[in-house]
N, C-alpha and C positions, 0 to 999 in steps of 0.2 A: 239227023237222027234225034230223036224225041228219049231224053232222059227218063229216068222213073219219078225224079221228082216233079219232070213235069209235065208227063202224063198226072198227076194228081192230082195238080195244081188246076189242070185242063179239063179234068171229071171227078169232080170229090162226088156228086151224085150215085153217078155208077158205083163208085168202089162203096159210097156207102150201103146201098142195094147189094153189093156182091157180099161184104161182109157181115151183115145182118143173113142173108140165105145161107154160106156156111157155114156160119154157128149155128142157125137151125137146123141145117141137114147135118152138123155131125152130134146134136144132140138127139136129133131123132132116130137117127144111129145108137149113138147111146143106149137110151131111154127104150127101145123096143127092139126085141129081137126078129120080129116078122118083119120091122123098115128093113132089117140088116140083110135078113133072108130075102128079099122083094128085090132090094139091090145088088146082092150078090150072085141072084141066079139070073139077075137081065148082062149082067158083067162078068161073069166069072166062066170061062169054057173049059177050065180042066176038071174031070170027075173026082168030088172030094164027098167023104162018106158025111149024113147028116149029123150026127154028133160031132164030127170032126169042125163041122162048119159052125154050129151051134159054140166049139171050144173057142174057136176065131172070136167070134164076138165076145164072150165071156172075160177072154184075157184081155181082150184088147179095152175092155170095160173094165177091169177088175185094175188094169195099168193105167188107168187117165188116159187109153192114146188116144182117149174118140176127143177132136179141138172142142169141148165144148163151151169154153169161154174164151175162142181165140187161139188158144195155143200158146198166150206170151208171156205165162210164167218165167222169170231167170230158170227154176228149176225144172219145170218141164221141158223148155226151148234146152237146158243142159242134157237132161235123162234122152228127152227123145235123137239129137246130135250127135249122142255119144252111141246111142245104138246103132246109129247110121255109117259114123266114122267105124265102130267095129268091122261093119262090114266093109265099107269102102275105105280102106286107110288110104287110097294113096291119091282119093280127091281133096282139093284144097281145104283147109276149113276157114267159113263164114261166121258174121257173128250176129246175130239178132236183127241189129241195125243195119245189116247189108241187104236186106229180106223183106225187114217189115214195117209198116210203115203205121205204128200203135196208136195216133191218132182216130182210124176208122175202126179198128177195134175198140178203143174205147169209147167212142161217140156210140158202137152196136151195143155195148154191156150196160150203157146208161139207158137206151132207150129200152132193152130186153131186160134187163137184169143180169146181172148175174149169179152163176151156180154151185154152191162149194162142190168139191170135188177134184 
């Protein structure tokens, strides 16, 4: 069985490719609401009215939740966690370091920049 840390150890390339594309795709997310709408209607099958879908994006913008630098703020990795645990209390809870492996994030933030917000 091939662990996580090494699987990474085994392909830092790929993960650096993979986390460089989804920080760009959830800032492109972010950043325009037609990316949001292009991907929500190739994705999304239940009938939600267009203002309604338009609100989706807005809040989800308006709360940091698009990862746009990663995701691994302490206090984002806290807020976003703590929403989840609301809903799901009775799965375990994880802590940062069980998850993420901030190396390739921060190797993707050096090479992109990153974005206050």
């Amino acid at each position: 069985m091939v662990t996580p840390e090494a699987y990474e150890q085994a392909h830092p390339e790929e993960l650096h490719r993979l986390t460089r594309g989804m920080i760009r795709a959830s800032r492109a997310l972010n950043d325009d609401f037609e990316n949001f709408r292009k991907v929500y209607d190739h994705n999304v099958t239940v009938p939600v009215a267009d203002e309604d879908i338009y609100d989706i994006w807005k809040k989800e913008r308006d709360s940091s939740g698009f990862a746009i630098d990663g995701e691994l703020s302490e206090e984002h990795w806290q807020k976003q966690m703590g929403l989840f645990y609301e809903l799901n209390p009775d799965l375990p809870k994880i802590s940062r370091n069980d998850v993420i492996a901030e190396n390739f994030v921060a190797d993707a933030l050096e090479q992109l920049g990153a974005l206050s917000g």
